[in-house]
N, C-alpha and C positions, 0 to 999 in steps of 0.2 A: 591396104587401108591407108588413106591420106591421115598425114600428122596434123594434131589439130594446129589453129596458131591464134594466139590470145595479145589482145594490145592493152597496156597497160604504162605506168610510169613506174620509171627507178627512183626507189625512194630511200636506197642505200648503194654504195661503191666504196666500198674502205677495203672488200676483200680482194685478192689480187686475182684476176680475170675470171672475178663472178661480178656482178651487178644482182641486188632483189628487188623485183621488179612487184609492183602491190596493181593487181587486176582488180577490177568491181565489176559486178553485174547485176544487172536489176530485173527486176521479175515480182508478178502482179500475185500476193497473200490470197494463198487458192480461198480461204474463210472470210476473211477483211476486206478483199480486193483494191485492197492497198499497194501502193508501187514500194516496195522493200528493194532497200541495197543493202548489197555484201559485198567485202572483200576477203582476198586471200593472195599470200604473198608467196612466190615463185622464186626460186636464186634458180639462176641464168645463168649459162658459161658467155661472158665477154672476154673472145682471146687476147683483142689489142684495145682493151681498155679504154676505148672511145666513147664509153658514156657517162655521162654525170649525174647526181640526186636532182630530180626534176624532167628528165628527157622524157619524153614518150616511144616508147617501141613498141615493135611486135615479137612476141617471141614465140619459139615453134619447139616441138617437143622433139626430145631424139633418146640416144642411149644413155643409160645410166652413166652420166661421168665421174661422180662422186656420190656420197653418201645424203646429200641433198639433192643436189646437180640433174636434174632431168631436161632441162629447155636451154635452148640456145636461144641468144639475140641475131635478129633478122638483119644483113647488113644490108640494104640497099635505098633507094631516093625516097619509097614511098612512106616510110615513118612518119 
């Protein structure tokens, strides 16, 4: 099964080789049919601390690495 991968910005880095990265997505109020946003925030394993509050990444899900920790940051050009 392919790992999903979600793009989103870091909107905190103070912990040491996590980044939390805040996702939105929007989708049309099945009742209203109104365009409704939501978020939800993600902590991401960043091993060598390359990113800062404001970047945009992609991040992609893997093993449990901590008690939060479920997604890692995407390291390559297309971010």
């Amino acid at each position: 099964m392919p790992k999903r991968i979600l793009y989103g910005v870091v909107v905190s880095d103070k912990n040491t080789k996590t980044v939390v990265v805040e996702v939105e997505r929007r989708f049309t109020h099945p009742l209203l049919g109104k365009t409704v946003r939501r978020s939800k925030r993600y902590h991401a394993h960043d091993e060598q601390s390359r990113f800062k509050a404001g970047d945009k990444v992609r991040i992609q899900e893997c093993r449990p690495l901590s008690r939060l920790k479920r997604w890692e940051v995407l390291y390559d050009a297309a971010v």
